[in-house]
C-alpha positions in Angstrom: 122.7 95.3 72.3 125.5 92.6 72.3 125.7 90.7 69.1 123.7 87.4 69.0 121.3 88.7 72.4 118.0 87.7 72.0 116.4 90.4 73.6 113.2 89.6 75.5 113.1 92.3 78.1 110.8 95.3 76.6 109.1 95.9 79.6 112.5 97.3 81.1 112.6 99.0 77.9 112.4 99.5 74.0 114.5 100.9 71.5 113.6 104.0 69.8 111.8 103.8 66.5 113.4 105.1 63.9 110.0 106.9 62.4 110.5 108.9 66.3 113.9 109.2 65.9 113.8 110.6 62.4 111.1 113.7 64.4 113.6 114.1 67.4 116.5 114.8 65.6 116.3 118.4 64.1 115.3 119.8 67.8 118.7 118.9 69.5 120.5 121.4 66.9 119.5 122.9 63.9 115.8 123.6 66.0 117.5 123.8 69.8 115.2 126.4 70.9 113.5 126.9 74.5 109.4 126.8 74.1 108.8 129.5 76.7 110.8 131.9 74.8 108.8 134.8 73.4 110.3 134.9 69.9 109.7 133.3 66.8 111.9 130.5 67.1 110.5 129.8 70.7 107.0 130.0 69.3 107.8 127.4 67.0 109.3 125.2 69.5 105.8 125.6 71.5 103.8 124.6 68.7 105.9 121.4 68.6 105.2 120.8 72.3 101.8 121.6 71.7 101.8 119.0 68.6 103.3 116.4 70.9 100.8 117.1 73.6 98.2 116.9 71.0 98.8 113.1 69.7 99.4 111.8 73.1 96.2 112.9 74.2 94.4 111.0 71.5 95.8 108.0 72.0 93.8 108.1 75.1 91.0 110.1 74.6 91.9 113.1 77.2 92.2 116.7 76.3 95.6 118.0 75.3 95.3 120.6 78.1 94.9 117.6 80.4 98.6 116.1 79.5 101.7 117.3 82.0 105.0 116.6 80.2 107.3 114.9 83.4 110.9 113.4 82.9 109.1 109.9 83.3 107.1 108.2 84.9 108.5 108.3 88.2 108.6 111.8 88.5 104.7 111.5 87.2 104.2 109.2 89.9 105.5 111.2 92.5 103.1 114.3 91.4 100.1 112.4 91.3 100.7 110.9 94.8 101.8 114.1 96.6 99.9 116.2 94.2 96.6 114.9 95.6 97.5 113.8 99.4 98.6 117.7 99.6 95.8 119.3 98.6 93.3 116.9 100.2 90.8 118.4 103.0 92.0 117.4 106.4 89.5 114.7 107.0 90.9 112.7 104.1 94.2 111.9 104.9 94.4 107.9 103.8 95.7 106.8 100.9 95.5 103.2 99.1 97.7 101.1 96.9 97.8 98.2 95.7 100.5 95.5 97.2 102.0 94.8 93.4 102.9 98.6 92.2 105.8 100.1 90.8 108.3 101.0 93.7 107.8 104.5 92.2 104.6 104.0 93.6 105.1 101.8 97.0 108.2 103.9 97.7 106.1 107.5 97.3 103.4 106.4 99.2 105.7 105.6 102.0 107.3 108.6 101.9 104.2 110.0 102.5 103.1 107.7 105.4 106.3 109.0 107.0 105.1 112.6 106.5 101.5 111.9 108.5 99.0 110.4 106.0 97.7 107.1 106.9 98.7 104.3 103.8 96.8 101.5 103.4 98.3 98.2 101.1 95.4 96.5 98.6 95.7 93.0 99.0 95.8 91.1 95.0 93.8 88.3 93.7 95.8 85.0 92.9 96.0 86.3 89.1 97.7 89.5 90.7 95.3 92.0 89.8 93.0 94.5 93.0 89.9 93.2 92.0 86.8 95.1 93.8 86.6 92.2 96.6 90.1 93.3 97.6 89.6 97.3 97.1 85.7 97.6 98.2 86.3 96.4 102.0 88.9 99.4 102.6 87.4 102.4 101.1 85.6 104.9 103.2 85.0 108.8 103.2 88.8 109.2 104.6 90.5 107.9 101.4 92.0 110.8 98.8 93.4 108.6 96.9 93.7 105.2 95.1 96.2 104.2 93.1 96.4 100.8 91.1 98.5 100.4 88.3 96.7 99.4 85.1 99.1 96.5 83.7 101.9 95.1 86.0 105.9 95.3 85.3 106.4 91.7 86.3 103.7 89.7 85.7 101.4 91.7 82.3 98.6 91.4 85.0 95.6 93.8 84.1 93.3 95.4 86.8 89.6 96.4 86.1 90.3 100.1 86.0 86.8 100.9 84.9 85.5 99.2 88.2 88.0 100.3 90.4 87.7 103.9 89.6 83.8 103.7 89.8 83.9 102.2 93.3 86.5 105.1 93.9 84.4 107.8 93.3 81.3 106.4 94.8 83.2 108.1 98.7 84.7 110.8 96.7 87.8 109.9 96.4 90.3 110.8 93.3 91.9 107.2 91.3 95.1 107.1 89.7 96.6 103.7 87.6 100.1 104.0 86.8 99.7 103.1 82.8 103.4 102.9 81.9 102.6 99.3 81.1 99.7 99.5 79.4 100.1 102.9 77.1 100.9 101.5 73.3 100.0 97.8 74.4 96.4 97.9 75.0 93.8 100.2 74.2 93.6 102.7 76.6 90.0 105.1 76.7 91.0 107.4 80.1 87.3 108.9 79.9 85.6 106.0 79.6 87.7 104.5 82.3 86.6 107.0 84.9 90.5 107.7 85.2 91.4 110.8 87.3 95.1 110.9 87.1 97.3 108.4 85.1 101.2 108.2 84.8 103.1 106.8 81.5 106.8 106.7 80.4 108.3 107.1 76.7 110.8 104.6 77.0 108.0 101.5 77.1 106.3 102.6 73.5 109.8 103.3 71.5 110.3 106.2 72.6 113.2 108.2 74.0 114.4 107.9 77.8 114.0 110.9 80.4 110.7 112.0 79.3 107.0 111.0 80.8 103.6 112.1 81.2 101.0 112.2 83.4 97.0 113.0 82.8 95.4 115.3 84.8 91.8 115.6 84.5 91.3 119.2 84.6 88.6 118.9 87.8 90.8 117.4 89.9 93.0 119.4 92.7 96.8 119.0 92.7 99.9 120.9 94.3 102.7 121.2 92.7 106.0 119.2 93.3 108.8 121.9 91.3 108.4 125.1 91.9 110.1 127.7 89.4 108.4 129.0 86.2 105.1 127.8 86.0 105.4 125.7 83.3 102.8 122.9 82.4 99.9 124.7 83.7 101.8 125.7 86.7 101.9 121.9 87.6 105.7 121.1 87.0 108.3 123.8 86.2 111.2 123.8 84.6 112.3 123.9 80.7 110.7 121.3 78.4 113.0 118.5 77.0 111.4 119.5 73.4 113.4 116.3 72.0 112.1 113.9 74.1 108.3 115.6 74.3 108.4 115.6 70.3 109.9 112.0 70.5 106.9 110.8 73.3 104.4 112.5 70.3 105.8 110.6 67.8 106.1 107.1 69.7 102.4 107.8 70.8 101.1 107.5 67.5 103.4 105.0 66.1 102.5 102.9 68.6 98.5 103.8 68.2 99.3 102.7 64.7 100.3 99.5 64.9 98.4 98.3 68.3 96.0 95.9 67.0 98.6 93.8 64.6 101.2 94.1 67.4 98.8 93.1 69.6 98.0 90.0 68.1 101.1 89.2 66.9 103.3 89.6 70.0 100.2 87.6 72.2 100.6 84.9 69.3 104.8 85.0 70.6 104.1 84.5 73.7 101.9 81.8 73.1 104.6 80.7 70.7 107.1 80.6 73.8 105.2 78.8 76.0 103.7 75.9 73.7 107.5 75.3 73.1 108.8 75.4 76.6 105.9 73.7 78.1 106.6 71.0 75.4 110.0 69.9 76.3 109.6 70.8 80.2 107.7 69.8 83.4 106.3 71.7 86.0 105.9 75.0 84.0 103.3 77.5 85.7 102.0 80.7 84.1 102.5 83.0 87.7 98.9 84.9 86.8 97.5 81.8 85.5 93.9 82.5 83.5 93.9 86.1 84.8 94.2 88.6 82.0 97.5 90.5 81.3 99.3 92.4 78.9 99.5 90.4 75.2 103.9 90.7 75.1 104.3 89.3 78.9 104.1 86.1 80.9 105.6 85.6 84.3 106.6 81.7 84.4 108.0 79.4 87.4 110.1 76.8 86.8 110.2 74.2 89.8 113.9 73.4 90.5 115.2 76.2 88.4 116.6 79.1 90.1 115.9 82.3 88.2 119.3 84.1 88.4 121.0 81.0 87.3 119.0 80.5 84.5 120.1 83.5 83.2 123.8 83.2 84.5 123.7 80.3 81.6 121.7 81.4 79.1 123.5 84.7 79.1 122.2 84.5 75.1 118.9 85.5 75.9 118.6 88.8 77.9 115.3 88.5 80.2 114.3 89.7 83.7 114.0 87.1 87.0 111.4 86.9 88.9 112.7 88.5 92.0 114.2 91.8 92.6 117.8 92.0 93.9 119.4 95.0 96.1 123.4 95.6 95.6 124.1 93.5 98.9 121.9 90.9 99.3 118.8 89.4 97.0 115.4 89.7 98.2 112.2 88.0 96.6 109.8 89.9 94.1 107.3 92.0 96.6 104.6 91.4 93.2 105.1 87.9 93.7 105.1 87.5 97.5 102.2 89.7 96.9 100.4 87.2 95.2 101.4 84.0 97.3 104.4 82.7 95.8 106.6 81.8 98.3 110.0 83.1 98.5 111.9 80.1 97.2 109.1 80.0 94.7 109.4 83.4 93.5 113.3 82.8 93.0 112.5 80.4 90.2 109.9 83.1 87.9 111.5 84.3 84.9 109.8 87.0 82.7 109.3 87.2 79.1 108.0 90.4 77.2 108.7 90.3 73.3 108.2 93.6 71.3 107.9 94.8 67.9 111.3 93.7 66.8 110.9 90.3 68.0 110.9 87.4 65.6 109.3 83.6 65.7 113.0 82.7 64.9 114.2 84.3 67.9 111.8 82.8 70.1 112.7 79.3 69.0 115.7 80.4 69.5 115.1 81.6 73.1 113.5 78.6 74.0 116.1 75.9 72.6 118.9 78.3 75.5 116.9 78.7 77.9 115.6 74.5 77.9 119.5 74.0 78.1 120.4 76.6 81.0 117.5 74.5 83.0 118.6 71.9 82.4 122.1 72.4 83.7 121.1 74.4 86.5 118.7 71.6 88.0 121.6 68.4 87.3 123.6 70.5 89.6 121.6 71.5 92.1 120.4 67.5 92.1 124.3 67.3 92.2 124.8 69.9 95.1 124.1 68.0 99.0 121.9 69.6 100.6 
């Protein structure tokens, strides 16, 4: 990070922890070896894999046997989506997500709509979250799948998994939440949830980059994406990153650890931010308004602030827009469209995710720039004829 950034982005991603860098490091060199070797050495390297696979799984109270190691959680995504609409009988060939997903989510199940299988988009409530009013109406006994992710990228939004998976099963279908949000930030009880397939990324609990997960309860069907091997319970081949599994372990529990303090702490941040925004500016709107979400995240719109340009002068404070931009022209947030927003409205949402590192100083700090880059950005669009 630049010197002087106040970093407010850890839903993109968060650094690694030194306590799971301290466990990675011996198995890029002095412990380099490949886990489905025979030997000694490889035997070793397997119990560390299995060691890894262990802590993850009680973080969320699943069977070790049940977690598939993945390069992240795209590449979990993809499994669980393809997985399932694959092996499905004939006569259940739709599948249903909800409007504000990942891309790694949207963009697989469109793949698949291309390939035959009929996709069906859940409309969201005004908070953002598929409530059962807006899942209920489309299921039937041709659905295989729903997927609705559990906490939103954008917006912290949570969805009632619990519900949704119940309402899921009652036609027979399997339910999968992409949790890359939610794993480390809220507690997370798979079992309880009624949960049949869930996705998760290291990267978003201080872990290391290029290695995910996904849960697979051990009833349901799936086909495998990589052939080659038979690794993972013949689910995904290929050699195991033992760095990054042992690094996923370790950020598991260090962020099971700490969960309830950080919890608290980083919702009291946020609340932190907004009192002193809200304070100092007008027409201030939390995007999800009462609706629950995730205790380090809020999605706010500033009337007669445009996003990017907010952040083209408060380049101080490293933050996400609201909207999503392609390399040649920018296009409005699909999560916030999905909920209503307008796209001129969704140009002006900014969001704000603090993490364990983050600080009350750097807050104030955050919100003293970013008061001043509105501030200028609106005199000159007041300045600019329309």
């Amino acid at each position: 990070m630049s010197s002087g950034v106040i970093y407010l982005d850890y839903n993109a991603t968060t650094p690694v922890a030194p306590e799971v860098l301290e466990e990675m490091l011996p198995w890029f060199s002095q412990q380099f070896w490949n886990a489905a070797s025979a030997h000694g050495p490889g035997g070793t390297a397997a119990e560390a894999v299995d060691s890894a696979r262990a802590r993850i799984a009680r973080t969320i109270s699943v069977r070790p046997s049940e977690i598939i190691f993945t390069s992240g959680a795209t590449e979990a995504n993809n499994l669980a989506l393809k997985g399932v609409m694959r092996s499905a009988p004939r006569t259940r060939n739709r599948i249903l997500i909800g409007a504000t997903e990942h891309k790694a989510v949207l963009d697989t199940a469109e793949f698949l709509r291309s390939q035959g299988f009929e996709l069906q988009i859940i409309p969201v409530d005004p908070t953002g979250a598929v409530g059962l009013g807006q899942l209920l109406p489309l299921l039937d006994q041709r659905t295989a799948l729903v997927s609705v992710m559990a906490a939103n990228n954008e917006t912290g939004a949570l969805a009632p998994i619990e519900q949704l998976a119940s309402a899921t099963h009652e036609v027979g279908a399997v339910f999968h939440t992409d949790a890359t949000q939610a794993l480390g930030r809220i507690p997370l009880d798979l079992v309880a949830l009624g949960v049949d397939l869930a996705s998760f990324s290291a990267h978003k609990l201080y872990g290391p980059k290029g290695v995910g997960g996904l849960f697979v309860n051990r009833k349901v069907h799936l086909e495998a994406q990589l052939h080659g091997g038979g690794h993972e319970r013949g689910f995904r081949s290929g050699t195991l990153n033992v760095p990054g599994i042992v690094g996923f372990g370790a950020a598991a529990q260090f962020a099971e650890s700490r969960l309830a303090t950080e919890s608290l702490r980083q919702e009291k941040l946020i609340g932190r931010f907004l009192h002193g925004f809200s304070s100092e500016t007008d027409a201030l709107r939390v995007v999800t308004g009462q609706g629950p979400r995730l205790p380090n995240t809020v999605n706010i719109r500033v009337t007669g602030a445009d996003a990017e340009a907010v952040m083209a002068n408060a380049t101080s404070v490293a933050i996400s827009s609201g909207s999503a931009c392609t390399s040649l022209a920018p296009t409005p947030s699909h999560v916030l469209t999905a909920m209503g927003l307008s796209s001129d409205e969704a140009y002006e949402c900014l969001r704000i995710s603090v993490g364990s590192p983050t600080t009350e100083a750097q807050i104030d700090q955050a919100v003293i720039q970013l008061l001043g880059a509105i501030a200028r950005v609106r005199d000159y669009a007041e300045a600019v004829p329309a």
